[in-house]
C-alpha positions in Angstrom: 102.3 104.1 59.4 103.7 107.5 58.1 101.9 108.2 55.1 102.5 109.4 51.4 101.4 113.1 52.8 103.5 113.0 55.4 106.8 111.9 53.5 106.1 114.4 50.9 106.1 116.9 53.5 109.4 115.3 55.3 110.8 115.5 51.7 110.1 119.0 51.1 111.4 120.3 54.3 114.5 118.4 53.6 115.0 120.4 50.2 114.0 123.4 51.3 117.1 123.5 53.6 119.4 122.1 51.2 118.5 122.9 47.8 122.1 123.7 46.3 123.3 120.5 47.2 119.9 118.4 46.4 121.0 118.4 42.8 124.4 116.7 43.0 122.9 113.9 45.2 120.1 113.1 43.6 120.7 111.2 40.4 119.2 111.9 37.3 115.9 110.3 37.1 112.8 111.0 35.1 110.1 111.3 37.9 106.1 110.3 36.4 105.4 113.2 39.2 106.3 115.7 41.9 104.9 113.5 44.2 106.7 110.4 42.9 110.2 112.5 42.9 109.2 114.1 46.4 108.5 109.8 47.3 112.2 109.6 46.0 113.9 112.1 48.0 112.5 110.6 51.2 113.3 107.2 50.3 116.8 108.3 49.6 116.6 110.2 53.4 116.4 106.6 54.7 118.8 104.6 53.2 121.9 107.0 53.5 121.6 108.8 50.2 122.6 112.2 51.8 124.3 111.3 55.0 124.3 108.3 57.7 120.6 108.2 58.9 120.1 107.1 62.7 116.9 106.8 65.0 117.2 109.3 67.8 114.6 107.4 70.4 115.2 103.3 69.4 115.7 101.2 72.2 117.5 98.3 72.8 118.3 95.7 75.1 121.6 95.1 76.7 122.4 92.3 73.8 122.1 95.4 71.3 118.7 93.8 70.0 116.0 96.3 69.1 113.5 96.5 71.7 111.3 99.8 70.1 111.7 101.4 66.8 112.6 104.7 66.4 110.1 107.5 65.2 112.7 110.5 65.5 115.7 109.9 62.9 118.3 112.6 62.5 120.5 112.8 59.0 124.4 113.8 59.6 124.0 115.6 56.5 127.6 116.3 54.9 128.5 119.9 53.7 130.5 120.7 50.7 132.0 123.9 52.7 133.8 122.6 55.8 131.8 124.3 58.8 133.6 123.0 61.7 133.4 118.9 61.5 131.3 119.0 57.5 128.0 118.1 59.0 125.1 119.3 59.6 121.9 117.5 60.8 118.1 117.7 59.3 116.2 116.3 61.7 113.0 114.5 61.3 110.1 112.4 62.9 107.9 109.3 61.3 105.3 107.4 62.7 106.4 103.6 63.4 106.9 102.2 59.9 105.2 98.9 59.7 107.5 98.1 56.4 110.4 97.9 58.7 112.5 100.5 57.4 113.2 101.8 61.2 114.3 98.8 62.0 116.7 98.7 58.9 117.7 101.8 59.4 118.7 101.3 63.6 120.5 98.1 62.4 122.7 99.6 60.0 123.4 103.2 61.5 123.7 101.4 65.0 126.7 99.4 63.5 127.9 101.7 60.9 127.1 99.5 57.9 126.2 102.3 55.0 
């Protein structure tokens, strides 16, 4: 299971590339730490917050079940300066998550459901 270290270091990656914009997403909240805020930033990295999420390697059978959840996830991360199609991705890899956020994640991004 990818641990606190490990998202905290996802999280500061993420807003190291994209620091400007980090600001207008991320709502107002008073944060007890860095690491609780850096906690935040990756939770918000999963469920959409700053683009559609989606698991690079999932697998699935040929009913569309899940099969294997993903450990590589890429964020269509949308630009406020149109560079072409407005996106850019921040890629990103996680060890299986045993909360079963992958699989939330594969379900709604394989569907479109943000």
């Amino acid at each position: 299971m990818t641990n606190n270290l490990n998202k905290i270091e996802i999280a500061k990656e993420f807003e190291k590339q994209y620091q400007p914009l980090l600001a207008i997403w991320t709502p107002d909240e008073e944060y007890g730490s860095e690491e609780e805020r850096y906690l935040g930033i990756y939770e918000n990295l999963l469920v959409g917050v700053y683009g559609d999420c989606y698991g690079v390697n999932a697998e699935f059978d040929e009913d569309g079940e899940l099969i294997s959840e993903a450990t590589e996830y890429e964020v269509e991360v949308a630009q406020l300066e149109d560079y072409g199609d407005g996106t850019e991705k921040f890629c990103f890899e996680i060890d299986n998550e045993l909360s079963g956020a992958s699989k939330f994640i594969e379900e709604h991004g394989q569907h479109g459901k943000w």
